[in-house]
ZAMARGU-4260 file (C-alpha; in steps of 0.2 Angstrom, whole numbers, plus 5000, padded with zeros to 4 digits):
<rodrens>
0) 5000/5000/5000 | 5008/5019/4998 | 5005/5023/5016 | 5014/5009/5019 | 5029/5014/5007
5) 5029/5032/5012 | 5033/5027/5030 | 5049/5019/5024 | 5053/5037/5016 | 5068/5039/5029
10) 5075/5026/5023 | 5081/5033/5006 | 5085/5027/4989 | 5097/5026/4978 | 5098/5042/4967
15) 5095/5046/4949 | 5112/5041/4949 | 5118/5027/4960 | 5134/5030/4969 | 5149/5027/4964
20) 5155/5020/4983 | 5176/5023/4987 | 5185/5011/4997 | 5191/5023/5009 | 5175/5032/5014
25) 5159/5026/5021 | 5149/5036/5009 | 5142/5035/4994 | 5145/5050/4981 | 5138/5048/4962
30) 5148/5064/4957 | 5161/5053/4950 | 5154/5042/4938 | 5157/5045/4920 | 5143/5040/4907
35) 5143/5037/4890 | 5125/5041/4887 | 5129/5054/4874 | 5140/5044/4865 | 5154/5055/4873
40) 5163/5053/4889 | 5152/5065/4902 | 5147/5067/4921 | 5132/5059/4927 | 5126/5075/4934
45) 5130/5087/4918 | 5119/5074/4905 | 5105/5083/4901 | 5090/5072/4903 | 5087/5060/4916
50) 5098/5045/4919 | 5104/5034/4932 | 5121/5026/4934 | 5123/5008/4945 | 5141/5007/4947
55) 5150/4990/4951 | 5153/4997/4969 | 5133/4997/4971 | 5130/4980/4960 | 5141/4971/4974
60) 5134/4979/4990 | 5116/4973/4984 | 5125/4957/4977 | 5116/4958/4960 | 5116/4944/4951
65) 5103/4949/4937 | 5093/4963/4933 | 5079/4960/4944 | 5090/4963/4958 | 5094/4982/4955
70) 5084/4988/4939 | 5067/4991/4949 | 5079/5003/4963 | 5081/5016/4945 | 5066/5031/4946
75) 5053/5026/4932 | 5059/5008/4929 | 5048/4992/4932 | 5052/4976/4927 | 5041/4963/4916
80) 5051/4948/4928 | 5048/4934/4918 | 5065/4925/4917 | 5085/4931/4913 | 5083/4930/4894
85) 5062/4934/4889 | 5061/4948/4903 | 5059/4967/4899 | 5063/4983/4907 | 5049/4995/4905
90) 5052/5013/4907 | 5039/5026/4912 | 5024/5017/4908 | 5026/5012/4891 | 5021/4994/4888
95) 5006/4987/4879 | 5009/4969/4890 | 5017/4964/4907 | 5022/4948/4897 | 5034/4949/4882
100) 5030/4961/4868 | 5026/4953/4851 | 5037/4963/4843 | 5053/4975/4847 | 5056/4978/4864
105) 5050/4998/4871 | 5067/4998/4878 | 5085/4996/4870 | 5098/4987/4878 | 5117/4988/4874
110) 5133/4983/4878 | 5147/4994/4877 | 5134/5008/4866 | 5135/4989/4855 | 5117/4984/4850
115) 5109/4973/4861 | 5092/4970/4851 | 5087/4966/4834 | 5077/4977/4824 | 5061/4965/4823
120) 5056/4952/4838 | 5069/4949/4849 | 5072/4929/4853 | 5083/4936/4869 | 5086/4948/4880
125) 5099/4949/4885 | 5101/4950/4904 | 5120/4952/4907 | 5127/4943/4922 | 5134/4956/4935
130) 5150/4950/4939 | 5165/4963/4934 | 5152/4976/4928 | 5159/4992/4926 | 5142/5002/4929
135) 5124/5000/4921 | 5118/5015/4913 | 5097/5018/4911 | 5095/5032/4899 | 5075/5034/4902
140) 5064/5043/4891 | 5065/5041/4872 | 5081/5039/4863 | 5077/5038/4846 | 5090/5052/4840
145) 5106/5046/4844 | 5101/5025/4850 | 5088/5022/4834 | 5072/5009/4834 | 5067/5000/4849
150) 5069/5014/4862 | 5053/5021/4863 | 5052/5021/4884 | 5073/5024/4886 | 5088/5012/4882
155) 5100/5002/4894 | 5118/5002/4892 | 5127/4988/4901 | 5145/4994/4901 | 5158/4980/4907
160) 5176/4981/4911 | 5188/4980/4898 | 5207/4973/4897 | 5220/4985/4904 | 5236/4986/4898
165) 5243/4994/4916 | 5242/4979/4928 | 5239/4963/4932 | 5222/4958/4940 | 5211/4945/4944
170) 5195/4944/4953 | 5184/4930/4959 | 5163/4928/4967 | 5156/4914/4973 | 5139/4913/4982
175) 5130/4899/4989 | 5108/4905/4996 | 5095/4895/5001 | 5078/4901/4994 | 5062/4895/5003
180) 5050/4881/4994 | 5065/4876/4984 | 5065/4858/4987 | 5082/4857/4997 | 5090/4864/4982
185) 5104/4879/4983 | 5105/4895/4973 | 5126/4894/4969 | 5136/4904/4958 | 5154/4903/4953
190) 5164/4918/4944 | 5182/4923/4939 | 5190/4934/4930 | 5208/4938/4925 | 5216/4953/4919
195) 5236/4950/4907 | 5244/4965/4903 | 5256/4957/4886 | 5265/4973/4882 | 5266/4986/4895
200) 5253/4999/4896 | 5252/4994/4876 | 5243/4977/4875 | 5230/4969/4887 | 5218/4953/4888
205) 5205/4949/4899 | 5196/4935/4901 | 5177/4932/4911 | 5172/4916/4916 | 5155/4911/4926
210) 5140/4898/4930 | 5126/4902/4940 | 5111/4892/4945 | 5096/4899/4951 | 5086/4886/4961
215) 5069/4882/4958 | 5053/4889/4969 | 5038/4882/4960 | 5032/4864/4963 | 5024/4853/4951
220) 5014/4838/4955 | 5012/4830/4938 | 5032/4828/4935 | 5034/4825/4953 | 5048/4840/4957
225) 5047/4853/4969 | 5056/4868/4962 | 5055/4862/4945 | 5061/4880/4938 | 5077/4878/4940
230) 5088/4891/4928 | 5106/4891/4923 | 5117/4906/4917 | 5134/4903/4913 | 5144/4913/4902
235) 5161/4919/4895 | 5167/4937/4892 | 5184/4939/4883 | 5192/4959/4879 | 5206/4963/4872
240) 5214/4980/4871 | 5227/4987/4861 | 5236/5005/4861 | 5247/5006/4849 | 5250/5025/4850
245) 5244/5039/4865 | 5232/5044/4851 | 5224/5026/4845 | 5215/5013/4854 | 5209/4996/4848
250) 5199/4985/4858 | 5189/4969/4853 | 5176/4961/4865 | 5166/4946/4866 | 5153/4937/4874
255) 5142/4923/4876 | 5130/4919/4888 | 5116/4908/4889 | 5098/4904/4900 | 5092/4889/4903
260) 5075/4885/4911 | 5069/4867/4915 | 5052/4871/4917 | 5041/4888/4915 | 5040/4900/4929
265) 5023/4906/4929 | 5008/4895/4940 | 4989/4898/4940 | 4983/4914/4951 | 4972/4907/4963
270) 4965/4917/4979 | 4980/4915/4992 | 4997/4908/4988 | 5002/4897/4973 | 5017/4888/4970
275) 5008/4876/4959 | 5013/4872/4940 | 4999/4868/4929 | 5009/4856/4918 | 5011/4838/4912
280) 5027/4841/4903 | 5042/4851/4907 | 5040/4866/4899 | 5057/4871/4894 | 5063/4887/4886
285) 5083/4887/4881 | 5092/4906/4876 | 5107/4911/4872 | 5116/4924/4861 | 5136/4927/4856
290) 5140/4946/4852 | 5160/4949/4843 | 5163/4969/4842 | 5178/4977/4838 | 5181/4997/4841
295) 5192/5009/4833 | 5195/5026/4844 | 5205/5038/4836 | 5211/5056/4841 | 5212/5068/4827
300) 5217/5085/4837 | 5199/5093/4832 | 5189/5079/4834 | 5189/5059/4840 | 5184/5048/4830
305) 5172/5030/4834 | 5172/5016/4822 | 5163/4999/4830 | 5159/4984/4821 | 5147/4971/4828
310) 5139/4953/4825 | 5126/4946/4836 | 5118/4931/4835 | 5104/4924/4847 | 5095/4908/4847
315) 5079/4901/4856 | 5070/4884/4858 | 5055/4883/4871 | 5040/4869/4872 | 5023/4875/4882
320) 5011/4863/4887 | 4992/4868/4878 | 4984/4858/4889 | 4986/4860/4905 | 4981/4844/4911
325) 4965/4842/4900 | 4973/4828/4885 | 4966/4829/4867 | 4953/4817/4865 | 4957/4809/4851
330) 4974/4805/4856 | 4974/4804/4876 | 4991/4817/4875 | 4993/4833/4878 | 4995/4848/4865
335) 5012/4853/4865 | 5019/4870/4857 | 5039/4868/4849 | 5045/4882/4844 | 5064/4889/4838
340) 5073/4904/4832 | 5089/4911/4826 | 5094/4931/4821 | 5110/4936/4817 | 5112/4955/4816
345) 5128/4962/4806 | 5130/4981/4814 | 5144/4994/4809 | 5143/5012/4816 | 5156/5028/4813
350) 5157/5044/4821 | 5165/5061/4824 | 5165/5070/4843 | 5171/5087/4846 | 5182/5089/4861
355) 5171/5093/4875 | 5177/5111/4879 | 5176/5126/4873 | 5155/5132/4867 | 5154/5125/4851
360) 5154/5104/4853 | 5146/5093/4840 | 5144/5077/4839 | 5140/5066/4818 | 5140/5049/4815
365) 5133/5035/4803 | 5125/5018/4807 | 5120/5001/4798 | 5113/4988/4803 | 5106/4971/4795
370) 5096/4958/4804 | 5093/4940/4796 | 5079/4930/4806 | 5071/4915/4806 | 5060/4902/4816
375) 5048/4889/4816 | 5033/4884/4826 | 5021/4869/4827 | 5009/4860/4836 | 5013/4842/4843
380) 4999/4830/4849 | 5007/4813/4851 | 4998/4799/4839 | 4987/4811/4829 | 4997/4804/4814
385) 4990/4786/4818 | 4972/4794/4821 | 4971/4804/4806 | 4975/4788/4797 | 4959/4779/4807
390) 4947/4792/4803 | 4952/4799/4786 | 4934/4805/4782 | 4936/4820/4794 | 4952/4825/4788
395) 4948/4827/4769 | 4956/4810/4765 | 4972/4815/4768 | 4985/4803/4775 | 4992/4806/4793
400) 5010/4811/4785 | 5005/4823/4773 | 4997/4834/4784 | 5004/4829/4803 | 5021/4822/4798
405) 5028/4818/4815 | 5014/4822/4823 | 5014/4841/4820 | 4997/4844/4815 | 5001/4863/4814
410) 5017/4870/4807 | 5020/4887/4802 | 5039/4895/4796 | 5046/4913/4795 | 5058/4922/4790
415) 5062/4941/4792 | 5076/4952/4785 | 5081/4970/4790 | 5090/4983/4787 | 5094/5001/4792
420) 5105/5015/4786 | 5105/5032/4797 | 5114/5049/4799 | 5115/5057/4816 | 5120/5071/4827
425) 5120/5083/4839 | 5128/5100/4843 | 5129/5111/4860 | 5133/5130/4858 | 5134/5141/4875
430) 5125/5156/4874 | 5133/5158/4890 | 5144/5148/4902 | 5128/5145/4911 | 5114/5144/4898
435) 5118/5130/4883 | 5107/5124/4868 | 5107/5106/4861 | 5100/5102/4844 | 5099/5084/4837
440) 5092/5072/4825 | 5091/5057/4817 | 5087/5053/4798 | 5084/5034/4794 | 5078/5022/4783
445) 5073/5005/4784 | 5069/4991/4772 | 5060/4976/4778 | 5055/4959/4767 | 5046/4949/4780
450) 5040/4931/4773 | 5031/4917/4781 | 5023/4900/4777 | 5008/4890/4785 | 5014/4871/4779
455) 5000/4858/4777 | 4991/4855/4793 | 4977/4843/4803 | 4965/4860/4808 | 4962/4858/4787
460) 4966/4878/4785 | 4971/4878/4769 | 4993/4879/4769 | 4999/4896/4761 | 5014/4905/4758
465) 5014/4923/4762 | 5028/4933/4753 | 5024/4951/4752 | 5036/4965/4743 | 5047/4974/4753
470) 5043/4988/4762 | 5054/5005/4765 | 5051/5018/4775 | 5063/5032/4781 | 5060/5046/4794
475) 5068/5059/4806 | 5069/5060/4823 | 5072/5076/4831 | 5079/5083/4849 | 5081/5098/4856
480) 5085/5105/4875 | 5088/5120/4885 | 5100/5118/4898 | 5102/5132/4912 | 5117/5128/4927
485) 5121/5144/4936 | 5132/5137/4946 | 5142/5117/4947 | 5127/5110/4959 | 5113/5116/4951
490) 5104/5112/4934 | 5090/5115/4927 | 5084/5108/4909 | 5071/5107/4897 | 5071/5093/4884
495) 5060/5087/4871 | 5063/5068/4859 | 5055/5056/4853 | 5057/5037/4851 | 5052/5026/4838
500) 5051/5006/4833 | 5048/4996/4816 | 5034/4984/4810 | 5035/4968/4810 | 5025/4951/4805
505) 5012/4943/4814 | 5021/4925/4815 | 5008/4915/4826 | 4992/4924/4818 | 4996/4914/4801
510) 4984/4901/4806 | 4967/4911/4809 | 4964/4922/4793 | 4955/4933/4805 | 4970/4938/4813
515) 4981/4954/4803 | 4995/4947/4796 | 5008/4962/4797 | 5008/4977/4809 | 5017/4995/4805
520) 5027/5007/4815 | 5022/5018/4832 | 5031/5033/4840 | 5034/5043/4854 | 5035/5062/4859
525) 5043/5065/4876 | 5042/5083/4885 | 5052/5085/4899 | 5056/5097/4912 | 5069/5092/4925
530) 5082/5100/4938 | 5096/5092/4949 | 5103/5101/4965 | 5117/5097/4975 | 5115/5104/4992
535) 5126/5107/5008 | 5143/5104/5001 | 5136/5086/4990 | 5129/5078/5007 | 5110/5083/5000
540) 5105/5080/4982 | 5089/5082/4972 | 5083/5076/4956 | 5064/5081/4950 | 5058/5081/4931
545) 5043/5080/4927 | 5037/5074/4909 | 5023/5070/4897 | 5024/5059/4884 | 5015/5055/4869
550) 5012/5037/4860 | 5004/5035/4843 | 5000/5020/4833 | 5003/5008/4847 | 5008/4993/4842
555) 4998/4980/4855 | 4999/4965/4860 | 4983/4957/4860 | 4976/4937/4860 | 4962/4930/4852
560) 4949/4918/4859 | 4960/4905/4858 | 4974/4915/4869 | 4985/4916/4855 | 4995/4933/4854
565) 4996/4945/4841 | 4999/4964/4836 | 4990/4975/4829 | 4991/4995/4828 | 4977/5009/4832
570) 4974/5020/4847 | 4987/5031/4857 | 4992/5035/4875 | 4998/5048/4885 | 5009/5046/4900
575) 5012/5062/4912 | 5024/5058/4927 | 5034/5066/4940 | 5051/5059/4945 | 5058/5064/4963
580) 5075/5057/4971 | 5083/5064/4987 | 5099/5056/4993 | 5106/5061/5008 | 5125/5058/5017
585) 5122/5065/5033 | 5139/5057/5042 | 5154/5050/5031 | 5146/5032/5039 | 5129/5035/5033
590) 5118/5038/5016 | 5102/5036/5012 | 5090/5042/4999 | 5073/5040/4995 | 5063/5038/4975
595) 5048/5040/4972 | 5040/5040/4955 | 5021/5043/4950 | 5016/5038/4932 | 4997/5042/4924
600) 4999/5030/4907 | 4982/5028/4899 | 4976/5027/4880 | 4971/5044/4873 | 4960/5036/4861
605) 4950/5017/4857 | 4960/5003/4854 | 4952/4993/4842 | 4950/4975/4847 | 4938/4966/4839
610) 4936/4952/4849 | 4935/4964/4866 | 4918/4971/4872 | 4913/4985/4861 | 4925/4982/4850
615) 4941/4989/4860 | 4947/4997/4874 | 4940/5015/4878 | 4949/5034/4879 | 4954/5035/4898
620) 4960/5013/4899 | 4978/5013/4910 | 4991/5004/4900 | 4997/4987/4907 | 5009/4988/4919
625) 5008/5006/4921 | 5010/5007/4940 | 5003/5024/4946 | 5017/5024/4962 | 5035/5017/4961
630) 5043/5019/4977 | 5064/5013/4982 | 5073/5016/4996 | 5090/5011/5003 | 5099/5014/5020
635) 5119/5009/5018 | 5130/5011/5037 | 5150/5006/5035 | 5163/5009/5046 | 5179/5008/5036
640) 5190/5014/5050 | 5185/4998/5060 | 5192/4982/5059 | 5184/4969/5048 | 5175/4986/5040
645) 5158/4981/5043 | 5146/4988/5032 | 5125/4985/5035 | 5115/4990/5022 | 5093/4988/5020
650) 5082/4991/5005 | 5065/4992/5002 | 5054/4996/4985 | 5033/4996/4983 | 5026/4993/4965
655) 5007/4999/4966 | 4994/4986/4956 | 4992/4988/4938 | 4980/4976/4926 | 4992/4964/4917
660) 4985/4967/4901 | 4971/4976/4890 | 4953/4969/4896 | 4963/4959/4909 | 4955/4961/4927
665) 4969/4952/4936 | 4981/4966/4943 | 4999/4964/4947 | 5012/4973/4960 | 5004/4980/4976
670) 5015/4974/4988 | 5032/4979/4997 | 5050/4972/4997 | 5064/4972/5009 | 5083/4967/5009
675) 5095/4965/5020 | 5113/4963/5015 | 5130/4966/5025 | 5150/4965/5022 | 5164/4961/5031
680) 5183/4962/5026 | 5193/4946/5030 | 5206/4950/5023 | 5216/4963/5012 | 5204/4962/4997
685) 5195/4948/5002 | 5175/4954/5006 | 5162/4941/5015 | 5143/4948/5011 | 5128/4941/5018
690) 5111/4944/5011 | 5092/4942/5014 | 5081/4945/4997 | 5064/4947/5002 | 5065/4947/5020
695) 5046/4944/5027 | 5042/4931/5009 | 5031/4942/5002 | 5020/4937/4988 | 5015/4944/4975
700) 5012/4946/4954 | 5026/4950/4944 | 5019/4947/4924 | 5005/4939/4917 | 4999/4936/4898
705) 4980/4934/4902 | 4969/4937/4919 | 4972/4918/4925 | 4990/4915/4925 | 5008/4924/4927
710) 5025/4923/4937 | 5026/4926/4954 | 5040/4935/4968 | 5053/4922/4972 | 5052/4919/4990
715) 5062/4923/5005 | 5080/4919/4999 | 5095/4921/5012 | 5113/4918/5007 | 5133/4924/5008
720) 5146/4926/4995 | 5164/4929/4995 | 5173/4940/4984 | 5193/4945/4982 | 5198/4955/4971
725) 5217/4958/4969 | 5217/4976/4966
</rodrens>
């Protein structure tokens, strides 16, 4: 409940942007980290436009293993928690599901400013492992100017460390939890990395290395397992950086990482507690994706400049269980779904920055990007081969093989290609040292050839291939803000952007003709007012903007009668909010802060749905998701003059209720969270934490597809971990 959340104001939260903590002091100050969110080095606190900053310091006093363990402590920010791999950030409200969109995530992700996301339906996620994490940046509000598609909400930029040439290093985590209803099973990870300078100061590698294993919560009957979700991450990281010259820089980085999930992770939402899968088969989903970049910096005198090259390849193989315990008829087995994917995405990128001084900066830059994909889908019911062959009169005549080879009696195939050319840029002038104008845009155009194919099939709808031409369509994005900073702890800004995202194809409507087949592009228009003040020599800072936003041609998720989802456009929102964050570092022992974010997300017009009441969803209908309060806050002690330098730290965030979906009367969030976490130092460089997730078990809806089923908080879970780090 918000009375309930306010009382835990004095608390605190974490800032706008999270602290960068120091070794030798028992505060937090976020003066110091650097961001890239401009696509130039700059201060956290002189971006104009709101951003948060979680440095690595702060990713290991929380001991964060995922996302979900510090993206929901960022103002404006909830998470769709579904799993590492299929789970989307949503920021400020705009989402047409609680689930998984149908089509480009609202939010872009990158590593190391290196796309993260495809430009069509992303197969994964991806939800970087937090282990040697530089800092995680969360641009929020649209980003369409300099980050392109798929960053209609904000973008997130996971920024890792990279090789270093200057010393040796080498780091390892391990941590071992217990999480409640489990089944006797441990949540364990095991990490490592090393640093190898080659050539002094010249030549560097570093290598990452790590498995994690997230132990199952859910129970489920029919296979006889208690925790039957069990997940496991592991994954490699390798960088190497060369400096051939003060003025030249050369760095390559790769990554693999992978998810898999023995059995789904949502249950049925019954009155009370449930911990109960609904399934007969284990209903696997298996992600992983592999990104190679390589990155040219090169300093000109009057300029630097940015070439990045990049391939990313994902792949994705999941089976649902249809029938929930109720077996076909015909067969006695259950109606499984199979599906697969694979995109690779080829991605090239050059720019030009201007120094950052003097009152003239500029910033040009050119992208490409082209995205191959493909997948296929079907229907298995175990013996309807041998049926079809029993009763041929109600299947046209057709023989079992011909149109339920294997016993897929439903298969459908797609393919997508895209691709993207863009010019971009920015420039700052100083009117005064104080008062500085920023104009930007973005002009891009896309060509998309989607195809698809509906093979022969037992439901007797008539097989097809669907092939249209390709489609081009270009545009620009433009940005502009007012910045005024009278002084170096005070800002004020006024910002206006917009964010945009592609169409795409309708891959599991090919089977009901009803259904659209393709969907086209939306867009969003941010306003936004914001100031930030640092108070009291730094030990009192405040971040307020306030924003309204503006979202056309929506694409949304949607599901026919038969709860099979698809998108189609129509309708628009608008989404007015206010973001307020007060930290506080009263003693050089103490910090805490407090967030607290209100978002009004509704559609602005109807929402066509034909197979809703009325035919769609009314003017004045909250978006899903969209909670109206957002509330963190975080209290952190340390004593690094004491022995052992004990450090004790609690956290606590509210999520008010939203509906899952459009027409959905099931709600989720409306409940309160609270950690506990400590540190000890052991040792020179080696650290002992202690943690408590979700303290008093609370219980409560994370996502959820439809209004009878979704994924719920994991229970209470209490573990330690040990780190060293030899620098």
């Amino acid at each position: 409940m918000l009375a309930g959340g306010l009382s835990l104001l004095a608390f605190g939260h974490a800032s706008a942007a999270m602290a960068q903590a120091t070794q030798d002091a028992g505060t937090i100050d976020d003066s110091e980290i650097i961001v890239t969110a401009t696509k130039r080095e700059e201060s956290v606190r002189d971006v104009t436009g709101s951003i948060s900053a979680v440095s690595q310091a702060t990713l290991q006093r929380l001991n964060a293993q995922s996302l979900a363990d510090y993206i929901t402590r960022i103002p404006g920010v909830v998470f769709n928690d579904y799993q590492p791999g299929v789970s989307e950030v949503v920021i400020r409200g705009v989402a047409s599901t609680t689930y998984h969109e149908a089509n480009q995530t609202t939010t872009g992700y990158y590593l190391n400013q290196v796309p993260l996301i495809e430009p069509g339906f992303p197969l994964v996620i991806p939800d970087v492992d937090s282990f040697d994490v530089n800092r995680v940046e969360v641009l929020r509000g649209p980003q369409g100017t300099l980050f392109g598609s798929s960053s209609l909400g904000g973008a997130v930029n996971y920024v890792v460390n990279e090789a270093d040439a200057g010393r040796f290093d080498a780091g390892f985590e391990g941590n071992l939890a217990s999480t409640r209803r489990a089944g006797g099973a441990v949540n364990y990870g095991v990490k490592a990395m090393v640093n190898l300078p080659i050539v002094d100061d010249r030549l560097a590698v570093r290598l990452v290395a790590l498995q994690r294993v997230d132990a199952g919560y859910l129970n489920n009957a029919a296979l006889g397992k208690k925790g039957s979700n069990d997940l496991r991450v592991r994954g490699l990281r390798g960088s190497i950086v060369f400096t051939p010259t003060e003025t030249t820089r050369i760095s390559a980085l790769s990554m693999y990482q992978e998810y898999d999930l023995d059995d789904q992770t949502y249950v049925f939402v019954l009155p009370g507690r449930n911990y109960e899968r609904p399934n007969t088969e284990a209903e696997y989903q298996d992600t992983d994706f592999l990104m190679h970049s390589l990155k040219l910096e090169q300093e000109l005198g009057f300029a630097t400049l940015t070439a990045i090259g990049s391939y990313t390849e994902k792949h994705s193989s999941v089976l649902f269980d249809y029938s929930l315990g109720a077996f076909d008829g015909r067969t006695g087995t259950p109606i499984l779904g199979i599906g697969s994917g694979k995109s690779r995405t080829r991605y090239a990128e050059l720019r030009l920055a201007s120094p950052g001084e003097g009152r003239f900066r500029w910033l040009i830059g050119a992208n490409y990007s082209h995205m191959r994909a493909n997948g296929d889908d079907g229907l298995y019911l175990e013996g309807i081969g041998r049926y079809i062959d029993a009763h041929p009169g109600d299947y046209g005549g057709h023989a079992g093989n011909v149109i339920a080879p294997g016993d897929f009696y439903s298969r459908s195939s797609y393919a997508s290609r895209v691709s993207e050319k863009a010019v971009f840029g920015e420039v700052s002038f100083d009117f005064t040292p104080q008062l500085t104008l920023t104009l930007g845009g973005r002009g891009f155009e896309y060509r998309t050839r989607p195809s698809a194919q509906l093979l022969p099939n037992a439901n007797l709808v008539p097989a097809f291939n669907y092939e249209p031409p390709a489609d081009k369509q270009s545009g620009f994005i433009p940005k502009a803000s007012l910045s005024f900073k009278p002084n170096d702890d005070i800002k004020i800004y006024a910002l206006y952007s917009e964010g945009f995202r592609i169409g795409g194809i309708n891959v599991f409507a090919l089977p009901f003709p009803n259904l659209p087949l393709t969907f086209g592009n939306d867009s969003t228009k941010n306003y936004e007012l914001g100031a930030r003040f640092d108070l009291i020599g730094r030990t009192l800072s405040l971040d307020v903007t306030a924003y309204h936003i503006d979202w056309g041609n929506i694409q949304a998720r949607l599901f026919a009668p038969n709860d099979y989802g698809y998108t189609v456009n129509g309708g628009g929102a608008a989404i007015d909010g206010v973001e307020l964050s007060l930290t506080m570092r009263p003693t050089r022992n103490l910090t805490f802060a407090s967030n607290i974010s209100y978002n009004d997300a509704r559609l602005s017009s109807l929402l066509p749905d034909s197979f809703a009441p009325g035919g769609g969803y009314a003017k004045g209908t909250r978006l899903p998701g969209a909670s109206e309060w957002t509330i963190s806050n975080t209290l952190d002690l340390s004593f690094p003059e004491w022995r052992l330098k004990p450090r004790f730290g609690i956290a606590h965030r509210y999520l008010s209720s939203a509906p899952v979906a459009f027409g959905a009367t099931l709600e989720r969030g409306d409940f309160h969270i609270i950690d506990l976490n400590a540190s000890v130092t052991l040792a020179e460089r080696i650290e002992l934490g202690l943690f408590a997730k979700n303290l008093f078990d609370q219980y409560g809806l994370l996502n959820a597809p439809f209004s009878f089923a979704g994924s719920v908080t994991r229970p209470r879970t209490v573990g330690a971990s040990l780190r060293f780090d030899l620098n």
